[in-house]
TIFIPA-682660 format. One record per residue: residue in one letter; x, y, z of N, C-alpha, C in turn. Coordinates in steps of 0.001 Angstrom, whole numbers, padded with zeros to 6 digits, always signed. Layout:
<atoms>
AXYZXYZXYZ...
</atoms>
This chain:
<atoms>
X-039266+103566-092813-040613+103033-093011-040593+101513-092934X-041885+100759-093013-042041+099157-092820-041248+098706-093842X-040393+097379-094170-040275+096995-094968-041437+095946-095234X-042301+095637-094154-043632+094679-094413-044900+095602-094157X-045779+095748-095134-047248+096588-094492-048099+095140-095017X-049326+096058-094118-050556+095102-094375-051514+095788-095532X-052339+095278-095718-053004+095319-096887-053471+096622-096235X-053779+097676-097691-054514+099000-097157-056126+099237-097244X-056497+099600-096453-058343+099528-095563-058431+100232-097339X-060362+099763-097759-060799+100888-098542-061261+101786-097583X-062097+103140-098797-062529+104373-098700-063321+104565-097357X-063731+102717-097178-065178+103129-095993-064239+102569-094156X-063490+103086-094161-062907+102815-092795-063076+102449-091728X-064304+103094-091289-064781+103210-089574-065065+101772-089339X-063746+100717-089123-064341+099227-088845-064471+099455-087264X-063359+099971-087066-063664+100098-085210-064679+100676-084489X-064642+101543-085587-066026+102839-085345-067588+101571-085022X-067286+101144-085857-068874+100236-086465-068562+099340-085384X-067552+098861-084675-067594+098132-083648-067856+098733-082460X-067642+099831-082384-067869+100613-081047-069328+100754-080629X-069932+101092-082171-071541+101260-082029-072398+100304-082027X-072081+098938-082823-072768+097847-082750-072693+097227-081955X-071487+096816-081466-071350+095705-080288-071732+096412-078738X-070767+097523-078892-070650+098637-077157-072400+098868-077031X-072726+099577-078609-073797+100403-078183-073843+101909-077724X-072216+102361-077705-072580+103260-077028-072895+104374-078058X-073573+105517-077362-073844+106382-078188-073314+108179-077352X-072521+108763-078178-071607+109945-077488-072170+111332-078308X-073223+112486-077560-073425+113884-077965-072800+113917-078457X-072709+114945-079659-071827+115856-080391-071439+117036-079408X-072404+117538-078599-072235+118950-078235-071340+118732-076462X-071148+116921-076263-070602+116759-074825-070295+115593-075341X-068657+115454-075731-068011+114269-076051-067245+113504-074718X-067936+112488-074277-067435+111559-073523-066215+111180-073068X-065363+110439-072744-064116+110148-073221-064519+108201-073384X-063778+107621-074546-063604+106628-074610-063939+105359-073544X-064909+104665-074254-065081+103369-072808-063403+102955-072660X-062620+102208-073538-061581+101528-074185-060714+102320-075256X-059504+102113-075411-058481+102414-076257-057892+102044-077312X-058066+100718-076808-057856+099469-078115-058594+098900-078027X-058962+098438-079308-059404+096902-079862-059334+095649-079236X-059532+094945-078175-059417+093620-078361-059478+092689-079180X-059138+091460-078919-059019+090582-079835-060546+089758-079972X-060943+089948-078576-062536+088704-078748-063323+089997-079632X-063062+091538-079767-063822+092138-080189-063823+092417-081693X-062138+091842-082086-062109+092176-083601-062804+090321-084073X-062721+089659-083544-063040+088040-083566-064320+088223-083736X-065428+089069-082913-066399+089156-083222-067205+089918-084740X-066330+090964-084885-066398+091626-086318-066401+090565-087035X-065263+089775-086812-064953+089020-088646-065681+087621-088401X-066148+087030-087770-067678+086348-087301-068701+086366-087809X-069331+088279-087360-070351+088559-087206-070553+089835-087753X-069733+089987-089595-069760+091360-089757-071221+092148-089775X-071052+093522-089012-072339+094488-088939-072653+095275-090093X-074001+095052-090422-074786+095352-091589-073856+096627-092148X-073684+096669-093235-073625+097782-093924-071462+097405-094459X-071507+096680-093622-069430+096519-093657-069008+095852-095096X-067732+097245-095697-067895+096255-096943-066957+094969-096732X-066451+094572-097899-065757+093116-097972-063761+093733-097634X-063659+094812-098323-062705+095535-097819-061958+095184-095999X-062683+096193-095461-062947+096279-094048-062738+095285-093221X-063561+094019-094018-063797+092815-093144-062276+092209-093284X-061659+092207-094583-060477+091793-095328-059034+092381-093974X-059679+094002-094202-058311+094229-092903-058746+093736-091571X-059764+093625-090763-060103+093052-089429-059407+091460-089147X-059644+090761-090498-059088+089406-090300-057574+089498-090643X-057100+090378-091242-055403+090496-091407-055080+091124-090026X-055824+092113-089680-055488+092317-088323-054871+091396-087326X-056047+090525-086987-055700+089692-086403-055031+087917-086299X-055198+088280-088077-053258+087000-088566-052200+087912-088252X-051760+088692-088554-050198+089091-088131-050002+090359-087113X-051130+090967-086790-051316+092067-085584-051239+093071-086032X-050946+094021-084818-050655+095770-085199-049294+096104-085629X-048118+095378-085165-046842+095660-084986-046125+095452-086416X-045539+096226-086742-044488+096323-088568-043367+096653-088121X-042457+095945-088476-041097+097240-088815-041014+098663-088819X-040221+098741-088008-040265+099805-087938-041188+100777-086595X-042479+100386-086566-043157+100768-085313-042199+101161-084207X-042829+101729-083115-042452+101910-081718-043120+101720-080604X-042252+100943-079686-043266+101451-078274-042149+101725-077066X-043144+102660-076804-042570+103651-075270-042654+102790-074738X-041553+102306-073716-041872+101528-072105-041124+102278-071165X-041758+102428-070179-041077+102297-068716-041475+101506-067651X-040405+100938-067243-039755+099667-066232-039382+100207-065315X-039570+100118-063840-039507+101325-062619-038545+100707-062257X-037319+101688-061899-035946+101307-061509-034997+100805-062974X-035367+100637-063240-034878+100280-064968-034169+101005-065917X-033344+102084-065346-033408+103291-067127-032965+102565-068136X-032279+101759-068134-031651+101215-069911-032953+100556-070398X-034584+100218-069615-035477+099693-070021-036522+100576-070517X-036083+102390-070270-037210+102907-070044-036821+104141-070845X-037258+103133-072445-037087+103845-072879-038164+104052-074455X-037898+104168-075625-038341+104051-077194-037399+102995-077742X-038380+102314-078021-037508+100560-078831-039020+100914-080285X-037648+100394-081370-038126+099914-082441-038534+098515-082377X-039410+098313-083712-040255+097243-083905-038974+096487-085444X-037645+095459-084802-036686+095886-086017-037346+094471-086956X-036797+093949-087887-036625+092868-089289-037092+091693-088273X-038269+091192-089115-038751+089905-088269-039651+090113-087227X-040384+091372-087273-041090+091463-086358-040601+091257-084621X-039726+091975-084624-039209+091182-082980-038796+092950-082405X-038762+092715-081090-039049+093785-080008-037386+093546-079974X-036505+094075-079556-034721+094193-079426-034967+094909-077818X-035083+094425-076975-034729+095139-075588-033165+094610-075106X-032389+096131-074342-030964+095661-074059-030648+094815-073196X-029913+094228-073615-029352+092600-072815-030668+091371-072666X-031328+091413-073556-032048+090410-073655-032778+089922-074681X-032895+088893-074584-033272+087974-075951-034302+088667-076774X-034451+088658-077977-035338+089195-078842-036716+088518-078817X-037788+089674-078503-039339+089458-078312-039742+089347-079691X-040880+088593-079988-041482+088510-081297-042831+089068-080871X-043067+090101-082146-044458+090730-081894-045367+090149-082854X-045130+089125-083340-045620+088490-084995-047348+088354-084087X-048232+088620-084700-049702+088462-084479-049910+088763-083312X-049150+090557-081918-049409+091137-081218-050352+092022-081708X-051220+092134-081458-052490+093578-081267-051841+094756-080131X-051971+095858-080433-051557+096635-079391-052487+096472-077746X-053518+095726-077802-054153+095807-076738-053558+094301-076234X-052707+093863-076959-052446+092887-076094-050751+092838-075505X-050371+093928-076046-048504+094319-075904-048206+094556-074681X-049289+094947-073471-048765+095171-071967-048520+093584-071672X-049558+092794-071697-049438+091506-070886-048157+090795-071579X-047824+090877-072373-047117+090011-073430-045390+090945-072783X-045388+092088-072976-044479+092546-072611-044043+092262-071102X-044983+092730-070015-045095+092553-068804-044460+091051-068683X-045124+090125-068793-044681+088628-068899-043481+088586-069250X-042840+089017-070138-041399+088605-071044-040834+089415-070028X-040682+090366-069350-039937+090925-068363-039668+090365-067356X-041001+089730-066699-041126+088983-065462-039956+087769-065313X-039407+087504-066508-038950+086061-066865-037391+086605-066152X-037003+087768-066191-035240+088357-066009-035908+089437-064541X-036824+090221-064668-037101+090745-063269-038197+090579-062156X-038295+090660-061321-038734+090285-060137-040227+091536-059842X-041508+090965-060197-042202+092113-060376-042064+093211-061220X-041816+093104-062277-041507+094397-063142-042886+095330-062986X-042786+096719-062680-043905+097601-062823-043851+098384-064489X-044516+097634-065057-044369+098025-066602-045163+098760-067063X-045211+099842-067974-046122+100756-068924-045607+100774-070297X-046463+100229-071486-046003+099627-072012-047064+101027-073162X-046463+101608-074090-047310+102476-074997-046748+102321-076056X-047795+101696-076848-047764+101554-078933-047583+102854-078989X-046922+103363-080278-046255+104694-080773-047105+104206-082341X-047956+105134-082898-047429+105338-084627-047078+106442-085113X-046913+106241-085984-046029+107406-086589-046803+107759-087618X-047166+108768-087696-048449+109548-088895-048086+110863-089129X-048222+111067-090355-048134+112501-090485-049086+113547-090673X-048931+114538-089814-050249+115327-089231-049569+117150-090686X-050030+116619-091518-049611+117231-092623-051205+118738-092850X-050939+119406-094111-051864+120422-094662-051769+121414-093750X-053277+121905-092844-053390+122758-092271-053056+123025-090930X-051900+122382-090651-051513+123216-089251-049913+123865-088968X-050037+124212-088063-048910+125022-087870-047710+124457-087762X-047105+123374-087590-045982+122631-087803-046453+120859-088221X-046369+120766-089446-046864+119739-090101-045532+118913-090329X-045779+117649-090236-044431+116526-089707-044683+115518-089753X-043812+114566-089627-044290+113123-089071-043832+113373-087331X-045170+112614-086926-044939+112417-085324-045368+110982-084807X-044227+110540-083819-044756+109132-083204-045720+109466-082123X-046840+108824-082327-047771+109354-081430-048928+108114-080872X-048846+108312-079597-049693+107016-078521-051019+107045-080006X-050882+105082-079541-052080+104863-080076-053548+105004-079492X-053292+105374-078516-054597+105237-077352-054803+106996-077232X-054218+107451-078534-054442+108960-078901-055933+109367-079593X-056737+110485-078659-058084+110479-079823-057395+111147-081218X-058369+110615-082071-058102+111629-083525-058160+113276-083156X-058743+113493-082754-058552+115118-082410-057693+115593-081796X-056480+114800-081146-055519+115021-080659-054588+115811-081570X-054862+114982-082945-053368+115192-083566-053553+116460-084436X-054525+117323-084074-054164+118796-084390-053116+119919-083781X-053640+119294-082616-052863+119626-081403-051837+119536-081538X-051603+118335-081748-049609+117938-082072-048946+118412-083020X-049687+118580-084149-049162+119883-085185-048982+120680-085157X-049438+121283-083885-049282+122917-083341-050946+123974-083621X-051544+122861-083854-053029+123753-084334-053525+123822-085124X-054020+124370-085502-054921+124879-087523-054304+126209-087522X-053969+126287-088788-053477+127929-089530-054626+128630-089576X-054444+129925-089938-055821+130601-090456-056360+130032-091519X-055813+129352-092328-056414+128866-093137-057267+127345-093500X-056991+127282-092513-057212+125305-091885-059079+125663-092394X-059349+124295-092626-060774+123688-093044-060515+122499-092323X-061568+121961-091395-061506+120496-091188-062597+119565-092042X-063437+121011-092968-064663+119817-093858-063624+119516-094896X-062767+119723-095144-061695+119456-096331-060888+118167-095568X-060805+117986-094325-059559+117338-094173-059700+115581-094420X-058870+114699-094158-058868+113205-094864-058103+112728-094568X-057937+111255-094686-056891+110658-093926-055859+109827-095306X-055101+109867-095686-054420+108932-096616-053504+107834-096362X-053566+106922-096986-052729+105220-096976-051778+105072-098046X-050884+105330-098139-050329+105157-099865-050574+105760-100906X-051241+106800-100377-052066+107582-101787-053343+107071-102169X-053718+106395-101250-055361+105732-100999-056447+106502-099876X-057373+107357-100358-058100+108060-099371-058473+106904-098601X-058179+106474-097002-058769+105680-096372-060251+106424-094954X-059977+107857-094835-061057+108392-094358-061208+109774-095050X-062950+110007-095033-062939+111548-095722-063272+112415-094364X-063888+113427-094844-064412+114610-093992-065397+114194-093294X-066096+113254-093746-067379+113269-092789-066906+111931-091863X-066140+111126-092124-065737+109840-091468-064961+110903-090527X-064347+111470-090205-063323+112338-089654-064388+112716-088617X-065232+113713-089324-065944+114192-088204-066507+113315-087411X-067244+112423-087802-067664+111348-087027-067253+110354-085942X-065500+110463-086266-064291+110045-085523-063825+110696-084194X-064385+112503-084075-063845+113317-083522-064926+113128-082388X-066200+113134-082985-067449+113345-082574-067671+112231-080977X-067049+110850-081349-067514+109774-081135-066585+109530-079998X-065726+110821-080337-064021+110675-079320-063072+109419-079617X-063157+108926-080918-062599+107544-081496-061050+107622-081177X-060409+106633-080927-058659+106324-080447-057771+106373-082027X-056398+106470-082316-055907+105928-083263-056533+104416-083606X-056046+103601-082287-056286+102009-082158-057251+101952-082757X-058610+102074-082333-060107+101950-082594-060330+102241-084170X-059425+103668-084718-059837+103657-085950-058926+103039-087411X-058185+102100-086814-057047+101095-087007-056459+102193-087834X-055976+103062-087490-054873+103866-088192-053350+102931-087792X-052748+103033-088494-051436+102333-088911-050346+103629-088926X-049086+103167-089043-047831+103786-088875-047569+104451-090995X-047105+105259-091163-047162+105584-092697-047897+106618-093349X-049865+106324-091927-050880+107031-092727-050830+108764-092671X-051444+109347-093246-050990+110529-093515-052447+111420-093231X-052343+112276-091712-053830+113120-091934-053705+114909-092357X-054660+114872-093149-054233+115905-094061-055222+116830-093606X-054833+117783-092588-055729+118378-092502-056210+119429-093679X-057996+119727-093591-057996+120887-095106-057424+121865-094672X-057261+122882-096034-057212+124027-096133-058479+124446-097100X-058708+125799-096807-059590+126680-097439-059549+126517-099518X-060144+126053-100311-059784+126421-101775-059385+127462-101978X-058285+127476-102116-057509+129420-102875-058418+129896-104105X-058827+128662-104816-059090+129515-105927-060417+130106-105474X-061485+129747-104688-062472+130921-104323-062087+132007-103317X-061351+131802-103088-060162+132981-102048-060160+134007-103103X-059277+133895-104215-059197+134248-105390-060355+135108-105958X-060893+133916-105967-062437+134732-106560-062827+135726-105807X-063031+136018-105125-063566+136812-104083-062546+137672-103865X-061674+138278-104039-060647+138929-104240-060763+139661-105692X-061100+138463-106409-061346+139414-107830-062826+140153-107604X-063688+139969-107670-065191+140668-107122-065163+141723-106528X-064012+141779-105348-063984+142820-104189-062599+143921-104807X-062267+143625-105936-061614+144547-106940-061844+145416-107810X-063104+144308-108314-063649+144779-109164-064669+145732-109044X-065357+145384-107442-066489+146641-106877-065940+147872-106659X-064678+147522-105706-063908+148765-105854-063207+149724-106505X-062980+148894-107859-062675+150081-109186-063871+150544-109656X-065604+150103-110172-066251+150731-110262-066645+152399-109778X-066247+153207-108489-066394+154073-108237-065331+155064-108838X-063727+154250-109164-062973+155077-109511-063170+155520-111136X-063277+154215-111529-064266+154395-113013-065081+155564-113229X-066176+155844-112803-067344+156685-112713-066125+158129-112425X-065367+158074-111719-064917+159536-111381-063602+159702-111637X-063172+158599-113216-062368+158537-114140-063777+159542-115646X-064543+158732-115826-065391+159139-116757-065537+160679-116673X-065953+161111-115297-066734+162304-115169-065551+163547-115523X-064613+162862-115024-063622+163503-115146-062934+164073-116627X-063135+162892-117913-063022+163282-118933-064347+164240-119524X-064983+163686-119177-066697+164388-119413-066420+165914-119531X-065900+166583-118078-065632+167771-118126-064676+168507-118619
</atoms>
C-alpha cells in the first residue's frame, strides 16, 4: 500500500461527476448509456472546479480537487501499464516506488510528483523521446481497488483508470445470487466516500474511475441482500407451513 495518501474525499463525492455536468453539460439516458466524452480529468478542468466551485459542492470536495492538483494522482505504490513498440524490457507494469518517481530499466528515475493521470502519456512519451527515437507509447494508470461483497471472486485488482464504474463487477466475476447493487458503496479507510445512489448515478452517467477520482486502497463493496429479512421470511414460510400439520396434529388427538 502508499506509504503517502492524500487526504480522504467526504460522503458527497461526485466532484468529477459535478464537473462532467456543469462544465460538459452533458446529459446521458438511463435507459441508453453513452460512452464517455473523456476519461480523465484534465488539469484546466479540475483548475476550473477549484476557481469556480458548482453550486451545491461541499468544502470537502473542493479540499480534494485542489490537493489533486498540488501533488497529482500518482502514490506509492500505484501502477502504470506501458507499452513501447519494439521495446519488451519497456513494455511492461512499473510501480509508482518512494519519492514519487517512475523506475524504468536502464534509465534515470521519472518523478510523478504533481502528475494527473491525464497528463502521464505526454510526460511519459517525452521522457522516452529523450533515449528513443520516436517512441510509439501507450501509457495506462492502473489502481488498485478492491471489488469486494457481492461478487463472485472478490479481490484486490489493478485496474485501468479510464475504467467505467460498472466495469468492476465484471472484474469480480459478476454478482452472486445474492448481490444488491441498492446496498452497494464505495469505502476510503473506513470512510463511506460513495453510497447507493451516488453509485447509481455513476453507472448511469457511464462515469470513469479517473472522473470519479477513485484512488488506489478504495474499496467497492458491492451489496448483498439483508439475511436477516431472508431469515424472516423463512421464518413466516415455516410457520404457514406447520399450521396445516397442526390442525391434522389436533384432529388427530380429537379422535
Amino acid at each position: 500500500m502508499a506509504d503517502e495518501r492524500r487526504a480522504p474525499l467526504p460522503r458527497t463525492i461526485l466532484v468529477c461527476g459535478i464537473l462532467v455536468s456543469g462544465l460538459a453539460g452533458s446529459v446521458h439516458a438511463q435507459e441508453q448509456v453513452a460512452p464517455p466524452a473523456r476519461v480523465e480529468a484534465t488539469r484546466p478542468e479540475l483548475e476550473a472546479i477549484a476557481a469556480h466551485p458548482p453550486k451545491g459542492m461541499s468544502a470537502g470536495d473542493l479540499a480534494a480537487v485542489e490537493s489533486r492538483l498540488a501533488v497529482g494522482d500518482f502514490t506509492v505504490g500505484d501502477k502504470i501499464l506501458l507499452y513501447v513498440a519494439g521495446e519488451e524490457t519497456l513494455s511492461d507494469t512499473f510501480p509508482i516506488r518512494q519519492g514519487r518517481v517512475l523506475m524504468l530499466p536502464s534509465l534515470p528515475p521519472l518523478s510523478m510528483e504533481g502528475v494527473l493521470r491525464s497528463e502521464a502519456d505526454s510526460l511519459i512519451t517525452g521522457f522516452l523521446a529523450r533515449y528513443l527515437r520516436d517512441p510509439q507509447v501507450t501509457v495506462t494508470p492502473l489502481v488498485r481497488l478492491g471489488i469486494l461483497g457481492g461478487v463472485v471472486r472478490p479481490g484486490y485488482y489493478d485496474v485501468p483508470a479510464q475504467s467505467l464504474l460498472s466495469e468492476l463487477v465484471m472484474i469480480g466475476g459478476g454478482m452472486t445470487t445474492v448481490a444488491n447493487m441498492k446496498r452497494s458503496k464505495v469505502n476510503r479507510q473506513n470512510q463511506e466516500v460513495m453510497d447507493s445512489k451516488a453509485i447509481s448515478e455513476a453507472i448511469a452517467n457511464a462515469q470513469t474511475l479517473d472522473l470519479l477520482n477513485l484512488q488506489s486502497g478504495d474499496n467497492f463493496d458491492v451489496g448483498v441482500q439483508d439475511p436477516g429479512k431472508n431469515l424472516e421470511k423463512v421464518q413466516i414460510l415455516t410457520a404457514l407451513l406447520a399450521i396445516p400439520l397442526m390442525i391434522v396434529s389436533i384432529s388427530a388427538i380429537a379422535k
